[in-house]
C-alpha positions, 0 to 999 in steps of 0.5 A: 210885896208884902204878905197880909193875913185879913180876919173877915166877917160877914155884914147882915147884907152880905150874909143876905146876899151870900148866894152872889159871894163868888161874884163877890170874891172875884170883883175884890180880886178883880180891885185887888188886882186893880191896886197893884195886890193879889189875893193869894190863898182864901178861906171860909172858916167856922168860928169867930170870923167868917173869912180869912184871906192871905194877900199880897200888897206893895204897902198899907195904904192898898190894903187900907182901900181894899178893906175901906171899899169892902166895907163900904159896899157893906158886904164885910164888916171890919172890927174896931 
């Protein structure tokens, strides 16, 4: 497996919303887990990102679906 390190940030809803963010983490652990990855090590951070998290996937495209379905739940926002 391969290592991924992701720089996360939170959206205006999921900032609205960040008393539910431990429900939040455990469901991407859950799709994580689901797509065959784990999440290894996360963190809250002060600073330019709100998160980091330290992954393991078999390849991109699992990372590429984890990060697409977070967005698209707007809860984390991805930089262009």
């Amino acid at each position: 497996m391969t290592t991924y390190i992701l720089m996360i940030n939170w959206t205006d809803q999921g900032i609205r919303n960040v008393k539910e963010s431990a429900k939040r983490l455990d469901a991407a652990k859950a799709l994580m887990g689901s797509l065959g990855g784990s999440f290894e090590r996360f963190y809250l951070t002060m600073g330019e990102y709100d998160m980091v998290a330290i992954c393991e996937a078999p390849d991109d495209r699992v990372i590429a679906r984890l990060r697409y379905r977070l967005a698209w739940e707007a809860m984390c926002a991805r930089k262009p």
